[in-house]
C-alpha positions as a printed Julia matrix, in Angstrom:
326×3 Matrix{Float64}:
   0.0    0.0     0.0
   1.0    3.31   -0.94
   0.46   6.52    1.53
   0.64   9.62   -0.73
   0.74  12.81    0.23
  -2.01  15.54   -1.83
  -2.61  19.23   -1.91
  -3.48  21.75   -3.84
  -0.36  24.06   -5.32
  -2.78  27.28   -4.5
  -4.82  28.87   -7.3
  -8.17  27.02   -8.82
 -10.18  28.83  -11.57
 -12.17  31.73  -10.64
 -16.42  31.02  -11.49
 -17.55  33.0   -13.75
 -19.9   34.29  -10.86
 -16.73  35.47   -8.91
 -15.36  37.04  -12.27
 -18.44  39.35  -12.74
 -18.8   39.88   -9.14
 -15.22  41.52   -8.91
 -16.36  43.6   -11.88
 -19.5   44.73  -10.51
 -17.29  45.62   -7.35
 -15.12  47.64   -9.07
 -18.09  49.65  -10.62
 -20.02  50.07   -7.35
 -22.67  47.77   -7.88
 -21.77  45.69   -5.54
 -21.37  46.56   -1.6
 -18.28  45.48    0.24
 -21.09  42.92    2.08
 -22.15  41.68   -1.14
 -19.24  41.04   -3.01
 -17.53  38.95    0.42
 -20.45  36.61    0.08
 -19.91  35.75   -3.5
 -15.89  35.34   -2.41
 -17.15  32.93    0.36
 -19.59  31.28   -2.03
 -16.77  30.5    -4.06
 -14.09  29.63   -1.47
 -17.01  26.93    0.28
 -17.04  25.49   -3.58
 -13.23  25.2    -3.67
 -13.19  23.25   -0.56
 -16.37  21.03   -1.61
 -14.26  20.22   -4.57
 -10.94  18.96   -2.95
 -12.33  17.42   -0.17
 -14.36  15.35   -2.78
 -11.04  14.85   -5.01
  -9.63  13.37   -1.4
  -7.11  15.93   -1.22
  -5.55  16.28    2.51
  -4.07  19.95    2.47
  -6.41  22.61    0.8
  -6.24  26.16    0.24
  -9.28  28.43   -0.52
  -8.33  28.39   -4.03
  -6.97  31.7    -4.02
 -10.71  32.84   -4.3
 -10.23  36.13   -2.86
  -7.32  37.5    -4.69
  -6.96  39.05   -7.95
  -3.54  36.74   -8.92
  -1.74  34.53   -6.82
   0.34  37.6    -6.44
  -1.8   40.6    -5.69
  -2.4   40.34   -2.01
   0.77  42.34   -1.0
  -0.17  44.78   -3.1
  -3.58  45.68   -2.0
  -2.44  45.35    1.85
   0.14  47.38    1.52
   0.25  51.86    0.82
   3.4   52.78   -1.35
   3.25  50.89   -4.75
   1.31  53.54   -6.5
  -0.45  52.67   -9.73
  -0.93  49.07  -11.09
  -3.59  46.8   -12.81
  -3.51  42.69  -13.59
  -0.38  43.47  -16.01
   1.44  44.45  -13.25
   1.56  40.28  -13.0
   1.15  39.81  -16.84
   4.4   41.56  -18.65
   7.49  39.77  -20.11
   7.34  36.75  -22.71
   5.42  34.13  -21.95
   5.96  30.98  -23.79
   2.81  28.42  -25.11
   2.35  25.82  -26.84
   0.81  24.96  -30.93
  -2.16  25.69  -29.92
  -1.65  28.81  -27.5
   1.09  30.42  -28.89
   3.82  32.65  -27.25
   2.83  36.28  -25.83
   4.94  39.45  -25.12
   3.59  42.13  -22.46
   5.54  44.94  -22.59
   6.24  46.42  -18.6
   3.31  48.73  -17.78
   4.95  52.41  -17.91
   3.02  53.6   -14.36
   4.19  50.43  -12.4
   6.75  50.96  -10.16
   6.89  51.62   -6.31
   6.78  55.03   -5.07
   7.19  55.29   -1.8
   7.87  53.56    2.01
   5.66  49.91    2.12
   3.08  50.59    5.14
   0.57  47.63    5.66
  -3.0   48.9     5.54
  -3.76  44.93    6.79
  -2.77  41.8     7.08
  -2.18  39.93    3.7
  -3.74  36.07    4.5
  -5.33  36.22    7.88
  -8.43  36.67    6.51
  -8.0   33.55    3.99
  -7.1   31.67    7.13
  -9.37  32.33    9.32
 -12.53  31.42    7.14
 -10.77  28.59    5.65
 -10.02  27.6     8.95
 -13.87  27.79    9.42
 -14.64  25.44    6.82
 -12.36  22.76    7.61
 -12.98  22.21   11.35
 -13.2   19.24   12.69
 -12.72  17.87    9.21
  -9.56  15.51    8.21
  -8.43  18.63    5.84
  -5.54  20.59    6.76
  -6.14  24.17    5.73
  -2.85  25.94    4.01
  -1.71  29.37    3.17
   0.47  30.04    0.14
   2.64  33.47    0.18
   4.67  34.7    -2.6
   8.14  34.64   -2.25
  10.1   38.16   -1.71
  12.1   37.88   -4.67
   8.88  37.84   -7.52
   8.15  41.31   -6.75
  11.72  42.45   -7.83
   9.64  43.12  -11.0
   8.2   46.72   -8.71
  11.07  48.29   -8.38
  11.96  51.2   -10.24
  15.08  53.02  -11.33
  12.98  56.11  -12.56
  10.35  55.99  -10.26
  11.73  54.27   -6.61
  14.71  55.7    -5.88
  14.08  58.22   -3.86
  12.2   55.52   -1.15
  14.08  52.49   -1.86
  17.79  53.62   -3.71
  18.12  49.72   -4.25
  16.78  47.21   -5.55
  18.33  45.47   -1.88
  16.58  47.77   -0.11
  12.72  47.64   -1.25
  13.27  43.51   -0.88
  14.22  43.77    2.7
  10.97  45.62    3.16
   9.18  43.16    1.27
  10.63  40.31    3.12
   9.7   42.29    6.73
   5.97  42.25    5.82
   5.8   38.75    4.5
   7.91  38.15    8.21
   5.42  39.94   10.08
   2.54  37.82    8.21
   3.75  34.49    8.78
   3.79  35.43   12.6
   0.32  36.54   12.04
  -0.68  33.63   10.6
   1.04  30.99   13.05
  -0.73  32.87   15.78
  -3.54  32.13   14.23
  -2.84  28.68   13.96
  -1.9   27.76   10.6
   0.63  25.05   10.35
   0.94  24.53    6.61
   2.09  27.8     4.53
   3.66  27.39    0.98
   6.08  30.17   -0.23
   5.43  30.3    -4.59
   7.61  31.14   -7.24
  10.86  31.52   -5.93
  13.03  32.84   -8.51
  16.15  30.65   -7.88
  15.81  28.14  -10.89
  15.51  31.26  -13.23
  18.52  32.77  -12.32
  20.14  30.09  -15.26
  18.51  32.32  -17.71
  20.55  35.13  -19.11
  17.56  37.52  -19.46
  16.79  37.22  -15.24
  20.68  37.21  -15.03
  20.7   40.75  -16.93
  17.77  41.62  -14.78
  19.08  41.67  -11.57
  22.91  42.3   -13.0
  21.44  45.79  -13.99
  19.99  46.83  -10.7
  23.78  45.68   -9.31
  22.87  42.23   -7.19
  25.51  40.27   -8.95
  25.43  36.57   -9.59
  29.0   36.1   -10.78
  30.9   35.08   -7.82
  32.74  31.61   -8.23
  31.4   28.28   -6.87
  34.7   27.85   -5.26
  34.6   31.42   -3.24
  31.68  30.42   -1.43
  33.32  26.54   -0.79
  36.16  28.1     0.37
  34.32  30.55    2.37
  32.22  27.86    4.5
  35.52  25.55    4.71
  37.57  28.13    6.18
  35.7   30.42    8.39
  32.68  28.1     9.15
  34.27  24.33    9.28
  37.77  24.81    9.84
  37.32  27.96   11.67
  40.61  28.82   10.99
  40.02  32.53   11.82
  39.26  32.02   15.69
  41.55  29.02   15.79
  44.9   31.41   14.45
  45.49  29.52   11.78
  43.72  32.34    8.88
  46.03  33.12    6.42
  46.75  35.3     3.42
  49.83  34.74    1.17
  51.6   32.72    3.82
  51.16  35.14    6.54
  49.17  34.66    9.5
  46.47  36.96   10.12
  46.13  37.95   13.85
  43.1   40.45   14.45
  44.79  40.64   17.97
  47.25  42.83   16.89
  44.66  45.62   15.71
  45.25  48.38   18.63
  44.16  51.65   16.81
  41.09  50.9    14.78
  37.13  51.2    16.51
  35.13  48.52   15.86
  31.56  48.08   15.87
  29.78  44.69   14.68
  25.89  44.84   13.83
  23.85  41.56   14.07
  19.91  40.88   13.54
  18.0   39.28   15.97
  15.88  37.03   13.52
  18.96  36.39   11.43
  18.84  32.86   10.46
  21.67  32.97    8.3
  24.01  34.44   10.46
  23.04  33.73   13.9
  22.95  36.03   16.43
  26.88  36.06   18.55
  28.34  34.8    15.58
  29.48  38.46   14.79
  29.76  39.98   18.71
  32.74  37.25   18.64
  34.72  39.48   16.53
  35.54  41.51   19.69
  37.02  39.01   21.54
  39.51  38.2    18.58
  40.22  41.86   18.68
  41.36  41.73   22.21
  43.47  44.34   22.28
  41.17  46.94   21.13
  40.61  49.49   24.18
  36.98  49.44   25.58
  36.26  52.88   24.56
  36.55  51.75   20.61
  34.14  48.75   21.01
  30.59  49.28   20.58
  27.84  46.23   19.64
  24.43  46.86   18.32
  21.73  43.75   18.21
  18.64  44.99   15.71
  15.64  43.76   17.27
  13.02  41.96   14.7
  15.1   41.88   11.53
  16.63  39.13    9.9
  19.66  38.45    7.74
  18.65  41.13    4.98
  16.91  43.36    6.83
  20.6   44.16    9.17
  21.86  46.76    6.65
  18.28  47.29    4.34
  14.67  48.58    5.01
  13.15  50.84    6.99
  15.03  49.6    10.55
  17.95  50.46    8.83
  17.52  53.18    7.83
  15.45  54.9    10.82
  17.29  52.58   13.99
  20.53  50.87   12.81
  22.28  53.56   10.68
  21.89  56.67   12.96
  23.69  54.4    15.15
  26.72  53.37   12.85
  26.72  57.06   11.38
  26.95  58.47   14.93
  29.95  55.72   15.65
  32.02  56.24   12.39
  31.94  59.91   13.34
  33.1   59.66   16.84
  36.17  57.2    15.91
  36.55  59.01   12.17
């Protein structure tokens, strides 16, 4: 006997009910009341529908959203203008009978300022499809989109001057979608799917010149990075006085004039938190006065030196030091 495990990937096909209904919306023939109960009717049909498949993990279809994509968009105040397209452009690539299709980029899109949630981007999707699967064998699941497929928002002409990088309006991004997974587990979802990470694109020369552009390069070596976990993670050879550069043996113990001040993120789960606060020990001979250590509460890895804590918390900070010791 074979156990197998089932769920939906996220989005089912919109009724045509739904369809209309989100048009009628739009034009103000439909109430805010009115146009929720068409969402739920269609959300207690998704269910119906993989529960009698016998699927075990189910989402609400994706009933409520406009794409898979579009919730951080409307829950969110700073993207300015945007329509379906905003999801649509670039060259998509069909089959015989479908064809291939080219959207150009939609000239208004483009975020324009700060990302402040209005509300929550899922709870809402959880908590009624948490309704509808109580006391049921159906575990109810929560797909967010990952960080890196809204890359497509930012801006040279029209972000700059709230995001200067590319970096920068991600590690916002990936603080909200933070923030909503905490929401969420509050809640008490257990099951939440992160789509279309970009990773396995990254092969492609176009998404290569993409990101190459907006200067988050992909051309390091293999064997920096291999070398980089083999020495300073494995071997340790750093804290262990055995680091060396052309044969000479690098001591950070005999730094005596230099200030040093090491940053870390308290959610970082790529560099845990005390991995960098070592560096003052190895520095031992670095007077008091020049040390200073600064732990960023609820940031993680990217969010240390991009985003709004940054900016507003963690750079005053590293300003006010480099011009005390400067």
């Amino acid at each position: 006997m074979i156990t197998a495990h089932t769920d939906v990937v996220g989005s089912l096909l919109r009724p045509a009910y739904l369809l209309k209904a989100r048009e009628d919306r739009a034009a103000g023939r439909l109430t805010p009341a009115e146009f929720k109960g068409q969402e739920d009717q269609a959300v207690d049909e998704a269910v119906a529908l993989q529960a009698e498949a016998g699927i075990d993990v189910v989402t609400d279809g994706e009933q409520r959203r406009l794409s898979f994509q579009s919730q951080l968009l409307e829950s969110v105040e700073g993207i300015g203008e945007w329509t379906i397209d905003a999801f649509l452009w670039g060259d998509w690539k069909g089959d015989e009978r479908v064809g291939d299709k080219s959207t150009p980029r939609p000239r208004e899109l483009g975020v324009v300022g700060k990302l402040r949630r209005k509300r929550h981007l899922s709870a809402e999707e959880f908590v009624y499809l948490r309704s509808r699967t109580a006391g049921t064998r159906l575990i109810p699941k929560i797909t967010l989109t990952s960080p890196s497929l809204y890359a497509n928002l930012w801006s040279a002409e029209k972000s700059t001057a709230a995001y200067p990088t590319l970096d920068s309006f991600l590690a916002d991004v990936v603080d909200i979608l933070r923030d909503e997974v905490a929401e969420l587990a509050r809640l008490g979802c257990e099951y939440i799917q992160i789509d279309a990470p970009h990773y396995p694109l990254l092969i492609d020369p176009a998404t290569r010149a993409f990101y190459d552009e907006y200067s988050t390069v992909m051309d390091l070596p293999a064997d920096f990075y291999l070398e980089t976990v083999d020495r300073v993670f494995q071997r340790q050879d750093l804290a262990h006085g055995s680091f060396r550069v052309n044969g000479v043996r690098v001591d950070p113990g005999a730094i005596e004039e230099s200030a040093q001040m090491t940053v870390e993120g308290e959610r970082d789960d790529i560099c845990a938190v005390g991995q960098t606060v070592a560096a003052h020990r190895l520095c031992r001979n670095l007077a008091a006065a020049k040390r200073t250590h600064h732990l960023q509460r609820n940031v993680g890895h990217y969010g240390v030196f991009h985003g709004r804590r940054w900016q507003s918390e963690t750079y005053p900070k590293v300003r006010d030091f480099i011009r005390a010791h400067g």
